[in-house]
C-alpha positions as CSV (number, residue, x, y, z in Angstrom):
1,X,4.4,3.2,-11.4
2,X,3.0,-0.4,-11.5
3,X,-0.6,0.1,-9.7
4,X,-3.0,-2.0,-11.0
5,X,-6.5,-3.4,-10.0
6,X,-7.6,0.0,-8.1
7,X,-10.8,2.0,-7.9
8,X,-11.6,3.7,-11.1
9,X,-14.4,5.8,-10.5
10,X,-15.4,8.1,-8.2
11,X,-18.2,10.3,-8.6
12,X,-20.9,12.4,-6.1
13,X,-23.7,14.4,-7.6
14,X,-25.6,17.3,-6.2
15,X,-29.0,16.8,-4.7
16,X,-31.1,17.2,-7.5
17,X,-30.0,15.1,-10.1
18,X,-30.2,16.2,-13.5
19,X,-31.4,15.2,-17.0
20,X,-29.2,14.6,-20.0
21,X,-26.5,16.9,-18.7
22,X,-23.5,17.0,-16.7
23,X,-24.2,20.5,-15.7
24,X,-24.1,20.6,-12.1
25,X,-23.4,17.1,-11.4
26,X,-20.0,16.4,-9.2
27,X,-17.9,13.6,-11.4
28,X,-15.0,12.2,-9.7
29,X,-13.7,9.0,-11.7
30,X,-10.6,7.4,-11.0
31,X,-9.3,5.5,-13.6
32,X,-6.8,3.0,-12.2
33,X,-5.0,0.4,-13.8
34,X,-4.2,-3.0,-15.2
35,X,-2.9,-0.8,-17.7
36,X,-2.7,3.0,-17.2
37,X,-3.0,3.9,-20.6
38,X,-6.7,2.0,-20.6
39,X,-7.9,4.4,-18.1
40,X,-6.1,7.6,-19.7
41,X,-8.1,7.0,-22.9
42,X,-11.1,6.1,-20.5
43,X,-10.8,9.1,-18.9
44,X,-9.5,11.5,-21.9
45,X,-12.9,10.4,-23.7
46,X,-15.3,11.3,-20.6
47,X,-13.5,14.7,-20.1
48,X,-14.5,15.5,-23.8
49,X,-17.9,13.7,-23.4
50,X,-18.8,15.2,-20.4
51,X,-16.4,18.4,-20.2
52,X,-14.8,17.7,-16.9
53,X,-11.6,18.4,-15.5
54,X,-9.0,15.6,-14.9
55,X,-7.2,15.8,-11.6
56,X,-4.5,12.9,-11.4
57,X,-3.6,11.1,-7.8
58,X,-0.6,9.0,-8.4
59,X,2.3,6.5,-6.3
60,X,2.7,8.4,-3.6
61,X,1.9,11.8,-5.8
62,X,4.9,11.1,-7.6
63,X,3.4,12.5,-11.0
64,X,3.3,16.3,-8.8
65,X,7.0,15.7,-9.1
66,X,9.0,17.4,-12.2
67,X,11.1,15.2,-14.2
68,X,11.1,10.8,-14.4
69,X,8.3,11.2,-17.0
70,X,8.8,8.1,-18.1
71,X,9.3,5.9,-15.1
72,X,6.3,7.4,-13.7
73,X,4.2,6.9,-16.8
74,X,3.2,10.1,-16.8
75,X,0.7,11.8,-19.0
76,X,1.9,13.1,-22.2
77,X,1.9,16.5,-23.4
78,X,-0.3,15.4,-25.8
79,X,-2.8,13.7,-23.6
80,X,-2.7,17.2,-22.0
81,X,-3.7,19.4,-24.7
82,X,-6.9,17.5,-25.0
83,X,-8.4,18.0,-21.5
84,X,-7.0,20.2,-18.6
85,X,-4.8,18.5,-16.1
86,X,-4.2,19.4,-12.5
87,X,-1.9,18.2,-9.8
88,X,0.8,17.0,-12.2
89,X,4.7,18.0,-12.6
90,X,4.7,21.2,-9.9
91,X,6.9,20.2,-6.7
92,X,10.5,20.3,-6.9
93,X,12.0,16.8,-7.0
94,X,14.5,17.4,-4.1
95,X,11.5,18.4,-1.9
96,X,11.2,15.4,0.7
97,X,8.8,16.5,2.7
98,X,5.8,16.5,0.1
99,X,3.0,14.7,2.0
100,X,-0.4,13.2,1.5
101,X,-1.9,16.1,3.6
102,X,-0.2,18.0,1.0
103,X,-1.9,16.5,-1.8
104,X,-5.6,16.3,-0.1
105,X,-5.2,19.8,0.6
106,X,-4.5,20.7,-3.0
107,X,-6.5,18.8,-4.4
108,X,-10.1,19.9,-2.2
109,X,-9.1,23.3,-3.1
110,X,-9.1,22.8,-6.8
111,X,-12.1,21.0,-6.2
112,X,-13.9,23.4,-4.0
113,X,-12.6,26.9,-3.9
114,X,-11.5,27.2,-7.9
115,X,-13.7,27.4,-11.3
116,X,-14.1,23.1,-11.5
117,X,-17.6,23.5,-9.5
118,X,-18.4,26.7,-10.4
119,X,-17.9,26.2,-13.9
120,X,-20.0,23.0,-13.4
121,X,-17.2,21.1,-14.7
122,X,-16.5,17.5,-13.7
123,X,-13.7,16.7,-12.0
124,X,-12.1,13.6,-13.1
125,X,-9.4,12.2,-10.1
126,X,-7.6,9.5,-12.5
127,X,-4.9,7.0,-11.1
128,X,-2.9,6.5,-8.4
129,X,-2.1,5.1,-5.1
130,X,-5.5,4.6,-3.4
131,X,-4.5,5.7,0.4
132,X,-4.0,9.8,-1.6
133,X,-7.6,9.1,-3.0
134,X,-9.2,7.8,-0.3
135,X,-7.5,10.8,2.0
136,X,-9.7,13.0,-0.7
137,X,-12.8,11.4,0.0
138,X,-12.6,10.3,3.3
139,X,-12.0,12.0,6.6
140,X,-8.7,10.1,7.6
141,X,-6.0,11.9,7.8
142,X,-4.6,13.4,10.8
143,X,-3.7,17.1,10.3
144,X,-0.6,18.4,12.8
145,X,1.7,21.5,12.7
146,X,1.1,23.3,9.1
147,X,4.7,23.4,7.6
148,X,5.6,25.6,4.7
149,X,5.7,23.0,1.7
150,X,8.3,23.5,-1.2
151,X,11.6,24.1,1.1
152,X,14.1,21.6,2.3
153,X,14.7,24.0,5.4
154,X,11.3,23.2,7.2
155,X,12.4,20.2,9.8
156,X,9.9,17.7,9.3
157,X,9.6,15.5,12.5
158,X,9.3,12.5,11.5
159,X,11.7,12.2,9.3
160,X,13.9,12.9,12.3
161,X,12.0,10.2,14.4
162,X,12.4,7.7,11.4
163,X,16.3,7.8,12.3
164,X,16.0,6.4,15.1
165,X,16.0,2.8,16.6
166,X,12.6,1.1,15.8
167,X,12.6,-0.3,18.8
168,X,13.4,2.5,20.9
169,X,10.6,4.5,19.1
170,X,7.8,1.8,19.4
171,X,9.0,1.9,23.5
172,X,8.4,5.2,23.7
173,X,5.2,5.1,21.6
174,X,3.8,2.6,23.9
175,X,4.6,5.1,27.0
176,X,2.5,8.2,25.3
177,X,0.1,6.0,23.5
178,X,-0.1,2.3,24.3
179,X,-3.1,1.9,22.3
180,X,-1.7,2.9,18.7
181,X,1.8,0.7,19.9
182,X,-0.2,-2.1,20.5
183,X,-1.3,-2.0,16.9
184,X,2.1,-1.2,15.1
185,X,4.3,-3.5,14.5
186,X,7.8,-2.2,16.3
187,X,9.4,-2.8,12.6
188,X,6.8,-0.6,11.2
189,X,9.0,2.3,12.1
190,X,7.2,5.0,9.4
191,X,4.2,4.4,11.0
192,X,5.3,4.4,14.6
193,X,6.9,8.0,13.8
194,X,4.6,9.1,12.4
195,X,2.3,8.4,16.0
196,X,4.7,9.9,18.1
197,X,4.4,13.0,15.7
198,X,1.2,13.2,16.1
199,X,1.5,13.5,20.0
200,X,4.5,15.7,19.7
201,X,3.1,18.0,17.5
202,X,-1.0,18.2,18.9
203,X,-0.3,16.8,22.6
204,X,-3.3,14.3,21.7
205,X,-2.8,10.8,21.1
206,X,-3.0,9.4,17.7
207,X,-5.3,6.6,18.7
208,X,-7.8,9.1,20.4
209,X,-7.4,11.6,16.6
210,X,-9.1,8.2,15.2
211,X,-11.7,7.7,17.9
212,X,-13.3,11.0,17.1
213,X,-13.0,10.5,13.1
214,X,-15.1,7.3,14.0
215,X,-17.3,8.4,16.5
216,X,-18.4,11.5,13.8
217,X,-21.8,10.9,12.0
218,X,-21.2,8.9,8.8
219,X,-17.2,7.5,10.2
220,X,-16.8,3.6,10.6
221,X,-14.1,1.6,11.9
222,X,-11.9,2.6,8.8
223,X,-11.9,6.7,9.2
224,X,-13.9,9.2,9.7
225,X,-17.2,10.2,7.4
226,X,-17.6,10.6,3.3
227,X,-16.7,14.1,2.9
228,X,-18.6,13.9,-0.3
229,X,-22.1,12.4,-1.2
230,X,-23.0,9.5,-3.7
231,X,-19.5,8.4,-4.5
232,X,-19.8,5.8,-7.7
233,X,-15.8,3.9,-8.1
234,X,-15.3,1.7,-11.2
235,X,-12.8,-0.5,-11.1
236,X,-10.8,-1.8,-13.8
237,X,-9.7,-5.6,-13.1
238,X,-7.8,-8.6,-14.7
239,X,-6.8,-11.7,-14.6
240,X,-3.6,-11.3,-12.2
241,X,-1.3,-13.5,-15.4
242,X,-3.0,-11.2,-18.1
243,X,-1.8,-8.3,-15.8
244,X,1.6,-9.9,-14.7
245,X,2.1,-10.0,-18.6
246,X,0.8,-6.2,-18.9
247,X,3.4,-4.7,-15.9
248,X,6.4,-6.9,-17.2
249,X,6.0,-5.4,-21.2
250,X,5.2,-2.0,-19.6
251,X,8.9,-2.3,-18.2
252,X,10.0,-3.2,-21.9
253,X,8.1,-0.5,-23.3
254,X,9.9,2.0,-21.2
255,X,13.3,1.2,-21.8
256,X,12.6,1.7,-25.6
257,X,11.0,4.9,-24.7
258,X,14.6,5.9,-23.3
259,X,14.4,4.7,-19.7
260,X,18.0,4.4,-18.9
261,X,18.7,7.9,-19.9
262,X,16.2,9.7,-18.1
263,X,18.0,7.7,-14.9
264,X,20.9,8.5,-15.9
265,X,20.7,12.5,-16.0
266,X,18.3,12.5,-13.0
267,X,20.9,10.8,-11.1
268,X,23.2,13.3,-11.9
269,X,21.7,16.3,-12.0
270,X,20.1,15.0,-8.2
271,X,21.4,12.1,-6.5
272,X,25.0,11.8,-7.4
273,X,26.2,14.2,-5.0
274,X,24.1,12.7,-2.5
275,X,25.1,9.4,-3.0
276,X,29.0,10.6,-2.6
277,X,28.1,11.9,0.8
278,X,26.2,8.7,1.8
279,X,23.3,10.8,2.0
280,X,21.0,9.6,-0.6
281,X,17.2,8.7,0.7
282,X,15.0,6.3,-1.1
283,X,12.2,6.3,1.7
284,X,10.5,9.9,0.8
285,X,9.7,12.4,-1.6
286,X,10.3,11.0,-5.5
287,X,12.9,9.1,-4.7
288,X,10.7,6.4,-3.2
289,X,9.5,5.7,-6.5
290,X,9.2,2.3,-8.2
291,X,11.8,2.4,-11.0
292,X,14.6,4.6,-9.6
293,X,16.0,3.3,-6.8
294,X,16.0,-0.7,-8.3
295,X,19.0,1.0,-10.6
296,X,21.1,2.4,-7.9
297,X,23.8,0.1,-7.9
298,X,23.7,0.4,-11.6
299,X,23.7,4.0,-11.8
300,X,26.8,4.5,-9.3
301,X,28.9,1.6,-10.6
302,X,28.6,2.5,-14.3
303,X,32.1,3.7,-16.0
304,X,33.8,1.9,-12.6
305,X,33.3,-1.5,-13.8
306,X,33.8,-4.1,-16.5
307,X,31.2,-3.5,-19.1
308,X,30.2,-7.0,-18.0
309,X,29.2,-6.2,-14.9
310,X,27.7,-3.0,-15.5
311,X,25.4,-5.2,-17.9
312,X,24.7,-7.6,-15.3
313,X,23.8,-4.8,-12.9
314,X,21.9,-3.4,-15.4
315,X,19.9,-6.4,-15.7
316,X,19.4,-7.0,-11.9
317,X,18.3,-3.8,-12.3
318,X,15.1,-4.9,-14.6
319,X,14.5,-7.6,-13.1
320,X,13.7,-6.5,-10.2
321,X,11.8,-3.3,-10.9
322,X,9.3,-6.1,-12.8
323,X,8.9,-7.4,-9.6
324,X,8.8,-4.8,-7.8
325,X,5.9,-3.7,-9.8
326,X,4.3,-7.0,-9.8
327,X,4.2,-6.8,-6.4
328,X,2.7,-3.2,-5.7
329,X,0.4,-4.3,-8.2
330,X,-1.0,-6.9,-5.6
331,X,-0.6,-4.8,-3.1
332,X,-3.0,-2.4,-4.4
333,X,-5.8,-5.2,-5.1
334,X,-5.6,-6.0,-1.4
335,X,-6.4,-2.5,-0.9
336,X,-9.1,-2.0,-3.0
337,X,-10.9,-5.3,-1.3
338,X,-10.1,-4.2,1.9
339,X,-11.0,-0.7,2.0
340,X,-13.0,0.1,-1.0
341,X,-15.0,-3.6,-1.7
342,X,-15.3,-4.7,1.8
343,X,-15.5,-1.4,3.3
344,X,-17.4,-1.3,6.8
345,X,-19.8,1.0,8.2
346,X,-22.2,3.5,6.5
347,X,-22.5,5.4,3.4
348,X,-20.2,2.9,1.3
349,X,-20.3,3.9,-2.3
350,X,-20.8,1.5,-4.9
351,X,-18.0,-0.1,-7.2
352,X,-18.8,-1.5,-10.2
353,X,-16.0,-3.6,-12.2
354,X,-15.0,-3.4,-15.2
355,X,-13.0,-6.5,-17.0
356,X,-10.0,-5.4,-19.1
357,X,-8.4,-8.8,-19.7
358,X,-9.4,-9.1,-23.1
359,X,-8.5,-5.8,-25.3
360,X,-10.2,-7.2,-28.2
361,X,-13.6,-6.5,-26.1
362,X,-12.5,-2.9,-24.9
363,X,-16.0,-1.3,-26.1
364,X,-17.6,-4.2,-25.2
365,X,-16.6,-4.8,-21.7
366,X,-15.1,-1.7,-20.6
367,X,-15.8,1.9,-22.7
368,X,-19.9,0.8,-23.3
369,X,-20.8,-0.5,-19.8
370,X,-18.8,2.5,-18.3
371,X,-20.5,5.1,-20.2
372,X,-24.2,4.1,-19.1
373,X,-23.5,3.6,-15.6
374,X,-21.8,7.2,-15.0
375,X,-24.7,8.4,-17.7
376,X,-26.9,6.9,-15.4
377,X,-25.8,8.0,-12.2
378,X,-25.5,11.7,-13.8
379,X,-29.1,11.2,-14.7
380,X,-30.3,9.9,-10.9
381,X,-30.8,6.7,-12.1
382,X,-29.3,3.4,-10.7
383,X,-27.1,1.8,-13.0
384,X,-28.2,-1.5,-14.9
385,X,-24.9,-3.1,-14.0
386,X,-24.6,-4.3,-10.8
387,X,-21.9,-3.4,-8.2
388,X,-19.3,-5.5,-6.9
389,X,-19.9,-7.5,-3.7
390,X,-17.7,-8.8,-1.2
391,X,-18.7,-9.7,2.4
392,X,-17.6,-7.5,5.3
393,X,-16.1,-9.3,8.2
394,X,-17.3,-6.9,11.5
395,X,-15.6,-9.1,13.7
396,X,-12.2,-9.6,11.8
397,X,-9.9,-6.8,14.0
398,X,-7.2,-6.0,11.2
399,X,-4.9,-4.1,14.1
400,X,-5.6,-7.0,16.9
401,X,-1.6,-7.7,18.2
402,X,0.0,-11.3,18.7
403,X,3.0,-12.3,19.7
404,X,4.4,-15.7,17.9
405,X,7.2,-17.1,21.0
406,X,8.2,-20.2,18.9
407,X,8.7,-17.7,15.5
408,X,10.1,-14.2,18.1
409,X,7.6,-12.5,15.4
410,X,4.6,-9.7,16.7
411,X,1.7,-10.3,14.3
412,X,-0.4,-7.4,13.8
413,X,-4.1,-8.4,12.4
414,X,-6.3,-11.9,13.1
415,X,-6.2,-12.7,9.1
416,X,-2.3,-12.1,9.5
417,X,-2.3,-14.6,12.0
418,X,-4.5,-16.9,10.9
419,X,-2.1,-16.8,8.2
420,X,0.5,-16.9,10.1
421,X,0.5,-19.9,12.1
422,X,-0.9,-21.9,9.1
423,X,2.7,-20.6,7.6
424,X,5.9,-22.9,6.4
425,X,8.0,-21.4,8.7
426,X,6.0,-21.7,11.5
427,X,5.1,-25.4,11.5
428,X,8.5,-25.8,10.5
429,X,9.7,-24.6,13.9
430,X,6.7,-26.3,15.5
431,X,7.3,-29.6,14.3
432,X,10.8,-29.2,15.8
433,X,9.5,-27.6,18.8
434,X,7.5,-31.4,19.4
435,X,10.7,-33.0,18.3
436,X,12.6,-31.7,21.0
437,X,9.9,-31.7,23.5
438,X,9.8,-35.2,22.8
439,X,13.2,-35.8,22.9
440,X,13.1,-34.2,26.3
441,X,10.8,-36.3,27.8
442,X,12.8,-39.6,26.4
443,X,15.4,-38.1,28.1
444,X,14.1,-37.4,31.3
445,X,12.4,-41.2,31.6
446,X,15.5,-42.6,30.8
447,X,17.0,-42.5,34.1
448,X,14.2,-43.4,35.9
449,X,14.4,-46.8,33.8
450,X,18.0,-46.9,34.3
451,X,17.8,-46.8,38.4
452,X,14.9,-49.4,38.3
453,X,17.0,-51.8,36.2
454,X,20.0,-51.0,38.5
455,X,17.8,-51.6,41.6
456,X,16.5,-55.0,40.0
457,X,19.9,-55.8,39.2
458,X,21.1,-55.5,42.6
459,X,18.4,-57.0,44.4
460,X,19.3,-60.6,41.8
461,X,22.9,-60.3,42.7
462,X,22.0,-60.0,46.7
463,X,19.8,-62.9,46.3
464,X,22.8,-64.9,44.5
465,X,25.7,-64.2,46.8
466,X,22.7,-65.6,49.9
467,X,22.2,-68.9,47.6
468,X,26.3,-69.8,47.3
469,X,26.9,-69.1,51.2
470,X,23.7,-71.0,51.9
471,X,25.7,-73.4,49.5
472,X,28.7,-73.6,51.7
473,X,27.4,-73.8,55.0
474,X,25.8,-77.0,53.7
């Protein structure tokens, strides 16, 4: 749960554009959030309007998970009935090693090979973490050994590699592939596994995988090519304290919907045993999710302790899935300007906005302007609104590596450290880096000062004791 401010549309067409008809078109819109439930009724509408098919792409494909309806916001039974859904509620929830190769794979398929084109049907692609959408549209995704999905017998390798040392891992990456290591951060340890898979598993480097995707017609420095023509995105967007408001009543709104028990018998009926062995894994599969594992302590303490605790846990609990979601919710604007607005290379779609912040202005702002520009682009024509700009920075290298001596930090990116060394932290230590320095040199002077003065001193009492026997003499 808790995207917000993603791509919501995505659509390609055929060559030949048609006229007042969806009929042949290819629709892919992608309705993501401030609030979900604007782009479910977005979407809902244009599967009726237009007769397409809704195909949902969600945290990590967490809604392809059965069970946590609720904490996953997931569409309703209802919702259901009134277009078809795909990809929702169809993996087993202790299956771990449910990928986002898994989900592109799925997802073309239905697509490509089943009746959504050859019925001439849209397909609508709503929601959802926006690295699982853009694997659907773009060539970026690094395929390795097939594994047979749907058992917890198949050994997946880097899950293995993730249990091991950071460190250790990003050592040996840097042996097989010093290229990739140089751009991973050595605390990074997902993605440093998931490099040396890569080699493992092809006996090709993961950084020479990505060369080729961007050396193929159409790639760029983020991936390889579109693997579908005329993309359109829409993006729903609002101000970050209208949303902030929005993510911290959804929370509210879903423990009244029954929250707390739909924990409480997933825990037991799948992580209590786990949890007794010391077993339990929050890092894959559904129970990664925003919204379960915030509980934990909750959920394992509860009929062991005081009711006052328990209720203090419980709210700890909230608290920090609001957070939690606040903070994914940023998370996933970053991502939508870096890889969707600000996009380098060729064949960029377009993205139009879409303001939400104001409900009152729904048809207005959001259901009216929407509706022409995907009329439009069914139609061949170019939309009267305009698409969102933002400037593309060619030279900016988001993987460039620094090391920070004074902070013992590696800084991967040059806007990471630009921001970096403009930090609190840092000119905190650098100010006391000069202090010392400084310090140090005081020091250091001191006793040349010292053995002057002595010297001086020395040569005045030599020149004394000469006066008094010159004195005596006389």
């Amino acid at each position: 749960m808790g995207q917000a401010q993603q791509p919501l549309s995505l659509a390609w067409k055929k060559d030949q554009p048609l006229q007042n008809s969806a009929q042949g078109s290819r629709l892919l819109p992608r309705l993501g959030e401030p609030q979900r439930k604007f782009g479910k009724n977005l979407s809902t509408f244009w599967s009726m309007v237009f007769g397409s098919q809704l195909t949902s792409g969600t945290v990590f494909g967490e809604q392809v998970y059965e069970g946590l309806d609720i904490i996953t916001n997931k569409v309703t039974a209802q919702e259901q009935r009134m277009c078809q859904h795909h990809m929702i509620s169809f993996v087993d929830p202790l299956v771990t090693n449910y990928t986002v190769v898994d989900f592109r794979n799925k997802a073309t398929a239905l697509i490509h090979i089943e009746d959504i084109f050859a019925r001439d049907k849209i397909p609508i692609v709503v929601g959802g973490t926006n690295y699982y959408i853009e694997s659907l549209l773009w060539k970026v995704l690094v395929n390795t050994k097939p594994q047979e999905m749907g058992t917890e017998k198949v050994i997946d390798r880097k899950v293995e590699l993730e249990k091991e040392d950071g460190h250790a891992l990003h050592k040996r990456l840097s042996q097989v592939d010093p290229e990739m290591a140089a751009k991973l951060h050595p605390h990074d340890k997902r993605k440093v596994a998931r490099s040396l898979q890569v080699f493992e598993e092809t006996g090709i480097s993961h950084s020479e995988f990505l060369h080729r995707q961007h050396a193929e017609e159409g790639g760029g420095p983020l991936g390889g090519p579109l693997k579908f023509p005329n993309l359109c995105i829409l993006w729903l967007h609002a101000d970050q304290t209208v949303l902030d408001e929005r993510l911290d009543k959804r929370v509210d709104d879903m423990l009244a919907a029954g929250l707390l028990d739909e924990l409480r018998d997933f825990h037991r009926r799948y992580n209590q045993k786990k949890v007794a062995e010391n077993s339990q894994d929050y890092q894959h599969g559904i129970f990664q999710s925003i919204g379960f594992k915030e509980f934990h302590e909750y959920l394992v303490t509860e009929g062991k302790c005081t009711p006052e605790t328990s209720n203090q846990l419980l709210k700890k609990g909230i608290e920090s899935l609001k957070q939690v979601t606040k903070r994914y919710a940023r998370k996933q604007n970053r991502w939508v300007k870096n890889r969707f607005l600000s996009r380098p290379g060729p064949r960029v779609p377009p993205v139009y906005g879409l303001e939400v912040s104001d409900v009152s202005k729904w048809e207005e702002c959001v259901l009216e302007p929407a509706l022409e520009i995907v009329q439009s682009f069914i139609q061949g024509h170019q939309p009267a609104a305009a698409p969102v700009k933002m400037p593309c920075n060619e030279t900016e290298n988001r993987r460039s590596h620094h090391m920070c001596d004074l902070c013992d930090r590696i800084i991967i990116g040059d806007r990471e450290w630009a921001a970096h060394i403009k930090s609190k932290s840092h000119l905190h230590r650098l100010k006391k880096r000069r202090r010392l320095d400084s310090d140090a040199v005081t020091t250091i002077e001191s006793p040349s000062i010292s053995s002057d003065h002595e010297k001086e001193l020395k040569e005045k009492g030599s020149l004394g004791q000469n006066e008094k026997e010159l004195e005596s003499s006389v």
